[in-house]
DRENKOLLO-607115 format. One record per residue: residue in one letter; y, x, z of N, C-alpha, C in turn. Coordinates in steps of 0.02 Angstrom, whole numbers. Each point is the difference from the previous one (the first is absolute). Example, Ala and Ser with C-alpha at 12.3 -4.5 7.8 and 13.67 -1.06 7.14 Angstrom:
{pt "A", {-284, 660, 390}, {59, -45, 0}, {60, 45, 0}} {pt "S", {53, -18, -36}, {59, 42, 3}, {55, -39, 37}} 
//
This chain:
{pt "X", {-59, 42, 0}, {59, -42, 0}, {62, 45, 0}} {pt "X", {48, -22, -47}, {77, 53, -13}, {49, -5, 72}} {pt "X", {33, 33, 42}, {34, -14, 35}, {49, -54, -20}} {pt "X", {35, -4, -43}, {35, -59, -30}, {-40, -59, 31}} {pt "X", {-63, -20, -31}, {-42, -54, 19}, {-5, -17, 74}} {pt "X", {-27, 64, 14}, {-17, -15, 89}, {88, -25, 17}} {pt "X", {37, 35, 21}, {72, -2, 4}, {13, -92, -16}} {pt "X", {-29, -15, -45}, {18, -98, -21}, {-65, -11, 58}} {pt "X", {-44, 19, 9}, {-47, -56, 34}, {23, -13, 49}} {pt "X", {13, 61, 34}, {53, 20, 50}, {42, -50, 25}} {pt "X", {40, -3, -28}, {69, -36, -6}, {-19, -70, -22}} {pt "X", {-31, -14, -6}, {-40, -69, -17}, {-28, -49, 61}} {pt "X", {-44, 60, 24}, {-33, -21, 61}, {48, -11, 67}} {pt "X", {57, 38, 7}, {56, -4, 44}, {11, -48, -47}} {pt "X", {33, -37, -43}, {33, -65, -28}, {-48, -64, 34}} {pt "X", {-62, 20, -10}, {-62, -59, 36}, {17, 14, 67}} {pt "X", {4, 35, 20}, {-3, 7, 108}, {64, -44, 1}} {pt "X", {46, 35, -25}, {79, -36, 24}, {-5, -77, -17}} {pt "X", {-18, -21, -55}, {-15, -62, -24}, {-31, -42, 51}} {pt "X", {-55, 42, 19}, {-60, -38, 66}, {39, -13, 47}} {pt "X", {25, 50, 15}, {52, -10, 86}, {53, -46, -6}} {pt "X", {24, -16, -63}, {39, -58, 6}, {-37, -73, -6}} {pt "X", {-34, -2, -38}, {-38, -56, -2}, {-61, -22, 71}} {pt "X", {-30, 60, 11}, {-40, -29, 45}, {20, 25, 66}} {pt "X", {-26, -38, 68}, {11, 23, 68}, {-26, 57, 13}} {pt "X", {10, 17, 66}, {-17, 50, 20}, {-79, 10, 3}} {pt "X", {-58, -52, 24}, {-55, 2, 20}, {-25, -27, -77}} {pt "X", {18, -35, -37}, {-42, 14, -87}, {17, 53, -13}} {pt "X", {58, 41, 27}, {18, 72, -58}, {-73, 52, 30}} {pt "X", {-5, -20, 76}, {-62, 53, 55}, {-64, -19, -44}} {pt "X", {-20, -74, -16}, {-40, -29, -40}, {-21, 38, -59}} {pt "X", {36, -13, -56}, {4, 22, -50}, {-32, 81, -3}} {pt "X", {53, 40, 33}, {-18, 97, 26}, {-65, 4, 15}} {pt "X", {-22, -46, 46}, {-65, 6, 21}, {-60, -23, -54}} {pt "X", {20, -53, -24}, {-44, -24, -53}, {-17, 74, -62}} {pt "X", {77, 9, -20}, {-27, 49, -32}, {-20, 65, 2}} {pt "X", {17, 39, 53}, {-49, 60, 47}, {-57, -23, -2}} {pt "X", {-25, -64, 17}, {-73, -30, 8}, {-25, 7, -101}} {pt "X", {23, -5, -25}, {-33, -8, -67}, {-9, 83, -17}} {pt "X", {78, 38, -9}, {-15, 60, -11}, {-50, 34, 22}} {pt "X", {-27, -11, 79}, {-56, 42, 27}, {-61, -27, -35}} {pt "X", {-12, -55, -4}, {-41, -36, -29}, {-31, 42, -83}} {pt "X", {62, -1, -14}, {-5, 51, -97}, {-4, 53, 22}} {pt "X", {14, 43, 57}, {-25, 56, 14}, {-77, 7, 5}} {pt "X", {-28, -31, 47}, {-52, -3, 29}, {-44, -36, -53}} {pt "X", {4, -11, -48}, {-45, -39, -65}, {-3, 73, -51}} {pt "X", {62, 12, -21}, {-9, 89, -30}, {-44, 48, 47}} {pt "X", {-7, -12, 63}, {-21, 61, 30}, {-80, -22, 0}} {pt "X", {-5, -75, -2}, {-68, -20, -20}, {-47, 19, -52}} {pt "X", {79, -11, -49}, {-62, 8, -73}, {-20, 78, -7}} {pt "X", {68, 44, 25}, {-11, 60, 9}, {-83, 38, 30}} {pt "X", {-24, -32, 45}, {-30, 12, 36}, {-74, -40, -31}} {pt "X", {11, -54, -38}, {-46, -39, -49}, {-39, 79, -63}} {pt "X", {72, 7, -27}, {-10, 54, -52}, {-42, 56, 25}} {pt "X", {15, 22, 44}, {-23, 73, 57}, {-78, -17, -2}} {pt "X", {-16, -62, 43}, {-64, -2, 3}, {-28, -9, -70}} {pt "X", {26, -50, -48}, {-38, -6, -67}, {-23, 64, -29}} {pt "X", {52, 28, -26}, {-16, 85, -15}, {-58, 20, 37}} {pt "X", {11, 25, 69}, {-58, 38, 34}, {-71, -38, -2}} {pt "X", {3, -75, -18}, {-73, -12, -17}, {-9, 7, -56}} {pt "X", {37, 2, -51}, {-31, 16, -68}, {-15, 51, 10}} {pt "X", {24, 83, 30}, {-14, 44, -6}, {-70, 1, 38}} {pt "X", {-17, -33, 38}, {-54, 5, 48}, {-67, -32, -26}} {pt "X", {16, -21, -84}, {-68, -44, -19}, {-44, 52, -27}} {pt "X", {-51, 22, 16}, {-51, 23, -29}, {-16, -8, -66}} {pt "X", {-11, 66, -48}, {-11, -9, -67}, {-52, -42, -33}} {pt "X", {-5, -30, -40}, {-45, -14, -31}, {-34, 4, -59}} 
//
């Protein structure tokens, strides 16, 4: 990603926060933060799955006996 780019997501995502804090209260804005920390870990922990899917697949193919 070009610094230019990041630099707009950037500035984008502060346009969404500021946006949020006017529109929503205080305890949907806590809501919301939390909801999405809860998803991000979630997409972490599914990559680190398949990661770990791949790892084992490999080492049993390597582990099949010729035929």
């Amino acid at each position: 990603m070009t610094p230019a780019r990041r630099t707009a997501k950037r500035t984008v995502l502060h346009a969404l926060a500021g946006l949020e804090g006017l529109l929503l209260g205080r305890g949907q804005r806590t809501a919301c933060r939390n909801a999405r920390s809860a998803v991000l870990e979630d997409r972490r922990r599914a990559r680190l799955r398949a990661d770990a899917q791949r790892v084992l697949d490999s080492a049993r193919e390597g582990a099949r006996p010729a035929t």
